[in-house]
C-alpha positions in Angstrom: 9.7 -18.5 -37.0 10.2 -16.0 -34.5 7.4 -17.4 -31.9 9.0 -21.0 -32.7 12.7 -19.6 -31.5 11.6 -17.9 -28.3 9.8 -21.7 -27.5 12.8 -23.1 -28.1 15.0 -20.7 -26.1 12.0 -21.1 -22.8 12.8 -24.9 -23.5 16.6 -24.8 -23.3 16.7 -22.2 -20.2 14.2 -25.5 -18.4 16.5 -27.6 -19.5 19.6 -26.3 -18.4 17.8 -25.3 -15.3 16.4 -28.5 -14.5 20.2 -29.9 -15.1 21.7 -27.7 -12.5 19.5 -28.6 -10.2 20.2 -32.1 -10.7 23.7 -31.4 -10.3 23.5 -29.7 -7.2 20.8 -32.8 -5.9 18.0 -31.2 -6.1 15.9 -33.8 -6.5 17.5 -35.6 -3.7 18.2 -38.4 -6.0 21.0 -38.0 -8.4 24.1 -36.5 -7.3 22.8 -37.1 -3.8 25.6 -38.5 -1.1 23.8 -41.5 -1.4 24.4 -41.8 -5.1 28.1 -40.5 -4.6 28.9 -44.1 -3.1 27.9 -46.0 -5.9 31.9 -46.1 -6.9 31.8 -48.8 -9.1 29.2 -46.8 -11.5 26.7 -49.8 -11.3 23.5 -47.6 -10.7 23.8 -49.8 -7.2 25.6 -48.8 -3.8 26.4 -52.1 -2.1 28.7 -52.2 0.8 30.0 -55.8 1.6 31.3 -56.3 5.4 33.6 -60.0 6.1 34.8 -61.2 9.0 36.2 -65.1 9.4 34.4 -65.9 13.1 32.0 -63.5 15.6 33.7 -62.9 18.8 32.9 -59.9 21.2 35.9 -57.6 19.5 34.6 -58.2 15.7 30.9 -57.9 16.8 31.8 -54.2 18.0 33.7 -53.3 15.2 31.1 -54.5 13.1 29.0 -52.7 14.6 31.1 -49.7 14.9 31.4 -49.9 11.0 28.0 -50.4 10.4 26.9 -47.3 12.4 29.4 -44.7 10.8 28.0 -46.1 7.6 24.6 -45.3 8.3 25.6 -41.5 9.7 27.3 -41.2 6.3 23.8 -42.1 4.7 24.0 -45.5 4.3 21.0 -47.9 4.5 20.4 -51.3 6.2 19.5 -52.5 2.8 23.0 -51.5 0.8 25.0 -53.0 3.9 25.6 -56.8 3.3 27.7 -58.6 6.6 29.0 -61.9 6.2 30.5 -64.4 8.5 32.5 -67.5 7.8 31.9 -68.8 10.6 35.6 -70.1 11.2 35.7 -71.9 7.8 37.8 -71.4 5.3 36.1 -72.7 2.6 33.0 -70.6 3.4 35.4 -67.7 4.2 36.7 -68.3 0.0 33.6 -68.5 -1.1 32.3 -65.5 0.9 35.1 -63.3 -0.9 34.1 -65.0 -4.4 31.0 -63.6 -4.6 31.9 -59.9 -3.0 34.8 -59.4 -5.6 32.4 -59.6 -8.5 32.8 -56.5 -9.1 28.6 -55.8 -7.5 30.1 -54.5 -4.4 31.5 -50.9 -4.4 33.7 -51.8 -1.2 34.0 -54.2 1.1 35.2 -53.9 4.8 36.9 -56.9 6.5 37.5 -57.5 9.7 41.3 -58.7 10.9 43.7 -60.5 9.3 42.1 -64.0 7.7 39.4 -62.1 5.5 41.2 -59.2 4.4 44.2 -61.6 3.2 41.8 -63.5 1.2 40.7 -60.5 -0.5 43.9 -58.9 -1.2 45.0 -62.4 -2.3 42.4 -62.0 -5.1 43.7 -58.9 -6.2 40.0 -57.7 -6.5 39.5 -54.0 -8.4 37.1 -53.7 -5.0 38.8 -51.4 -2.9 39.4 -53.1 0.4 39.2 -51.3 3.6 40.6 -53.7 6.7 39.7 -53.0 10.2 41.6 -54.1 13.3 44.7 -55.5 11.2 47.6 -56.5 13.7 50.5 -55.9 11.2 49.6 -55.2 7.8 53.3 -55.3 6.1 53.9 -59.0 7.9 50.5 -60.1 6.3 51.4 -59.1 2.7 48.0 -56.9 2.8 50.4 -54.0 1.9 53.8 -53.2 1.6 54.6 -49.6 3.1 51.9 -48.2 5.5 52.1 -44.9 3.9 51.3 -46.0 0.4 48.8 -48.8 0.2 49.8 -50.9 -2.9 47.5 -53.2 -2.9 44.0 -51.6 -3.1 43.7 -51.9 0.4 44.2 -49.5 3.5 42.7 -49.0 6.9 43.2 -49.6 10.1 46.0 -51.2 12.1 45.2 -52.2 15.8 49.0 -53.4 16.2 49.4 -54.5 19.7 51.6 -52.6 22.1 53.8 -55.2 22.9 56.1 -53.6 25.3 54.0 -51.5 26.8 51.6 -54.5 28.1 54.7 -56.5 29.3 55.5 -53.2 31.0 52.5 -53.0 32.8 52.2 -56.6 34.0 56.1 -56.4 35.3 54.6 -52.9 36.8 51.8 -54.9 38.5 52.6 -58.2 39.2 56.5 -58.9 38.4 57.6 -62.1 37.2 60.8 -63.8 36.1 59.5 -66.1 33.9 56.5 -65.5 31.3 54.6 -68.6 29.6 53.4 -67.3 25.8 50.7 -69.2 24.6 49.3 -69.1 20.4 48.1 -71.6 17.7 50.9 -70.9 15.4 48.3 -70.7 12.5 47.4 -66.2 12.2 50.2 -64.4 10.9 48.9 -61.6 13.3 49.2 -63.3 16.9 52.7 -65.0 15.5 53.7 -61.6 14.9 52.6 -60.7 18.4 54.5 -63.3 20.3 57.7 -63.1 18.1 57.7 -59.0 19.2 57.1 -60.6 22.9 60.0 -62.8 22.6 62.6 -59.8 21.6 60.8 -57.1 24.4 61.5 -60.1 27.0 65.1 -60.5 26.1 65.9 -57.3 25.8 64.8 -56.8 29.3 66.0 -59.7 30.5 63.0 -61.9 31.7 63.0 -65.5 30.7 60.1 -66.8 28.5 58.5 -70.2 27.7 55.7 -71.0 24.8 53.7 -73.8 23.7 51.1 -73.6 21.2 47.6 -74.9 21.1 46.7 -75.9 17.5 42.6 -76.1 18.6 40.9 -74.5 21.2 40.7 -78.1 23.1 44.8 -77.6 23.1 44.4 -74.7 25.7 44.3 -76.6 28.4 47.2 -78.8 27.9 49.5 -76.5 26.3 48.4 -73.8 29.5 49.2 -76.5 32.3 52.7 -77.3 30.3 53.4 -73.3 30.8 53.3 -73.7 34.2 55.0 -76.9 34.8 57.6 -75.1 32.7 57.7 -72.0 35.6 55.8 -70.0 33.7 54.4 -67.5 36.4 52.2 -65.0 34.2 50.7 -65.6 31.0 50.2 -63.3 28.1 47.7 -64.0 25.3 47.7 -62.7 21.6 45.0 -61.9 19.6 44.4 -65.4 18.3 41.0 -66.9 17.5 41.8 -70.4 18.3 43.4 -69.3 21.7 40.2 -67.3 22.3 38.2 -69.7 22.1 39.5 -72.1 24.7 40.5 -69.0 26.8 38.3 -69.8 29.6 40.2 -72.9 30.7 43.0 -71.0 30.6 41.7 -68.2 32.4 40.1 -71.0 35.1 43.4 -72.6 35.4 45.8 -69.6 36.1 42.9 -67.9 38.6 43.1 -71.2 40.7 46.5 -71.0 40.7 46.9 -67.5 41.4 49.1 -67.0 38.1 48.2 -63.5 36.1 46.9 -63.6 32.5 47.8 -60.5 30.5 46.3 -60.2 26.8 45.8 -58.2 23.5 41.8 -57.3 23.5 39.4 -55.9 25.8 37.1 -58.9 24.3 39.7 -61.5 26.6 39.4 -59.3 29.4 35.9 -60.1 29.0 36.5 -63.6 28.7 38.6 -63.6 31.8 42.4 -62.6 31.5 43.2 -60.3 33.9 44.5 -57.1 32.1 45.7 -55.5 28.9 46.2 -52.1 27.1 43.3 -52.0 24.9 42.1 -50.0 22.1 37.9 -49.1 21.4 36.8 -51.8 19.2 33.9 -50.0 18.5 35.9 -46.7 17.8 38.6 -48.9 15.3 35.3 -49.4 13.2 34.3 -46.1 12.7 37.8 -44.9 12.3 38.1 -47.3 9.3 34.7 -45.9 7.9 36.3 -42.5 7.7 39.2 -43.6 6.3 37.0 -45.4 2.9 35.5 -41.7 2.8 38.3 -40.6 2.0 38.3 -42.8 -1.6 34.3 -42.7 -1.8 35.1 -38.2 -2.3 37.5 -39.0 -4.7 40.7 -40.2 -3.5 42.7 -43.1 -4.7 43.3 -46.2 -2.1 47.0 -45.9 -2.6 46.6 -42.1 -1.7 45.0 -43.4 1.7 47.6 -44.2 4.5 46.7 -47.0 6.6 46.3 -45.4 10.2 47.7 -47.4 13.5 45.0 -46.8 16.3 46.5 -46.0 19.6 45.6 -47.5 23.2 42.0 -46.2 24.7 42.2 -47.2 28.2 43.8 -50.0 30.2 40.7 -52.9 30.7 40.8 -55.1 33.8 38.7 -58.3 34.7 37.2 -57.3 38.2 36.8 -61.1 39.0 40.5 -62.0 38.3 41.3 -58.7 40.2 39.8 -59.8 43.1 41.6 -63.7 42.8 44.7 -61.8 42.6 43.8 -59.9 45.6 45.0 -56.5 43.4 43.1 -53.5 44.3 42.7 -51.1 41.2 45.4 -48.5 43.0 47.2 -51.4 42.3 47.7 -51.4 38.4 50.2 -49.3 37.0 48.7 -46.9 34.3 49.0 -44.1 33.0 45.8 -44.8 31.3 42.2 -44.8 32.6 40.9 -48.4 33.7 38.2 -49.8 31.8 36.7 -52.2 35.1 34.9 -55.3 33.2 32.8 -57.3 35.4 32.1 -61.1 33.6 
C-alpha cells in the first residue's frame, strides 16, 4: 500500500508539473500567443478583414493591417481578406458569413463595411480602420466609450487645415466642392467645408457626381460656376472618375486640393495626409488591446493625426509652384504619377 501511494504521489507531482508548463506554453501550443487570439473559444483563430472596393489608400491599410497581424504572430492561413468589389449585395453577403460567429474579429476598412457590420449588431468585435466620422456614421455613439462592439481608428479629415493650406498656396475667392452625395463620410467632409468657408468668408459652389462618369460634367459645371480651386473628399465614386477631374483643372490651371495621399496619387495637387499604411497598424494595436483581455467598450476609438503634407509633382509643375512654394509646417511627401 505504501509502494502504491508513493506511485501515486510521482504521478500527481508529473501531472501537476506537466500542467504548469502548459500554462506557462511550454509546449508552444496551448496558452501560446497564438492560442490567446482564439477569442471566441472555438479551438480556431480566424481573423476576417472587409473592405467595400480596392483603391491605393485601402490596399495599404490592408496591408498595413495584415503586417502588424503577422508581427503579433498571426498566420497567412488565419487571415481571411475580402473585397466587395463596390457591390452591395456582395458587400451583405460578405458580412453574413464573417458574423457567424467563426471569426474571432473582423477588421473593416472605412465607412460602407464597418456600417454593415455594426448594423448587424454581430457579438464579433469589430475593429474599423480609416473611419472619417464614426459618431455621424452611427458606428458609435461617444468616441471614448465604444457602444457598439466596435472601436478603432478615425482618419477624420482636417478640414480647415487643408483649406488653410490651399488659401496659403494658391488663394482663391471662390471654391467648387465636388462629392456623390451617397458616403456618409465624404458628406460629412464637405458639410465641415461648407462652415470652415463661411466662417472665413470665401464663397463656395458644389455639384455632385452620382457615378464616376458624372465627374466630368459635374467638374466643368464648377468652373462655369467660378469655381477657381477644387477640393475633393474621400469619396469612392469621386475617386474613381478623378482623373478627368484632375485632367480638366491641370489644363485649366485651376488647383485640386483633396483628403488622401491615394488622390494625390491619382492627380490632385495637394492635401494634408495621414500614413495609410501606419492607420492599419495603429488599428491592429488597438484590437490587442481586447485580444489581452480588454472589453471593446473599454477601447477608445483613436483619431490619427496628419503625417506629412503629399504633393502631385506633375500638377506642381502645371501650376508652375515650386515646393518653397507650399505652405507647411509639415514635411512634403513629393508623389510623382
Amino acid at each position: 500500500m505504501r509502494k502504491m501511494k508513493k506511485v501515486l504521489s510521482v504521478l500527481a507531482t508529473v501531472v501537476m508539473v506537466a500542467t504548469a508548463l502548459t500554462a506557462c506554453g511550454g509546449n508552444g501550443k496551448s496558452g501560446s500567443a497564438t492560442d490567446k487570439k482564439d477569442t471566441n473559444g472555438d479551438g480556431e483563430v480566424k481573423v476576417g478583414i472587409v473592405s467595400m472596393i480596392e483603391n491605393g489608400a485601402f490596399m495599404d491599410m490592408k496591408e498595413g493591417i495584415v503586417a502588424e497581424l503577422k508581427a503579433q504572430g498571426y498566420e497567412d492561413s488565419q487571415i481571411d481578406y475580402k473585397c466587395a468589389a463596390g457591390d452591395a449585395s456582395a458587400l451583405s453577403t460578405i458580412v453574413t458569413n464573417m458574423t457567424d460567429g467563426t471569426y474571432d474579429m473582423i477588421f473593416s476598412i472605412a465607412t460602407p463595411p464597418t456600417q454593415a457590420l455594426v448594423n448587424t449588431e454581430t457579438d464579433t468585435p469589430v475593429f474599423f480602420c480609416a473611419v472619417s466620422a464614426p459618431t455621424a456614421a452611427g458606428i458609435l455613439t461617444d468616441m471614448d466609450k465604444p457602444d457598439k462592439n466596435a472601436t478603432g481608428t478615425s482618419n477624420a479629415i482636417p478640414v480647415s487645415k487643408i483649406i488653410d493650406l490651399a488659401q496659403a498656396t494658391t488663394p482663391v475667392k471662390k471654391i467648387g466642392l465636388i462629392y456623390s452625395g451617397n458616403e456618409d463620410n465624404a458628406t460629412n467632409t464637405v458639410k465641415q467645408c461648407e462652415e470652415y468657408l463661411k466662417s472665413i468668408n470665401v464663397e463656395y459652389v458644389e455639384k455632385t457626381a452620382a457615378s464616376s462618369n458624372d465627374v466630368e460634367t459635374a467638374t466643368n459645371a464648377l468652373i462655369a460656376e467660378g469655381a477657381e480651386a477644387i477640393f475633393v473628399p474621400n469619396d469612392s465614386i469621386i475617386q474613381d472618375g478623378v482623373s478627368k477631374l484632375t485632367e480638366i483643372c491641370n489644363e485649366k490651371k485651376i488647383p485640386t486640393y483633396c483628403s488622401s495621399a491615394t488622390t494625390v496619387a491619382s492627380g490632385c495637387f495637394a492635401t494634408l495626409a495621414i500614413d495609410d499604411k501606419g492607420i492599419g497598424k495603429k488599428t491592429v494595436d488597438i484590437a490587442m488591446d481586447y485580444v489581452n483581455g480588454k472589453e471593446v467598450a473599454d477601447i477608445p476609438a483613436q483619431v490619427v493625426g496628419i503625417d506629412y503634407c503629399s504633393v502631385n509633382k506633375s500638377a506642381m509643375k502645371t501650376l508652375g509652384i515650386s515646393q518653397d512654394n507650399i505652405k507647411t509646417d509639415y514635411k512634403l511627401n513629393v508623389i510623382e504619377n
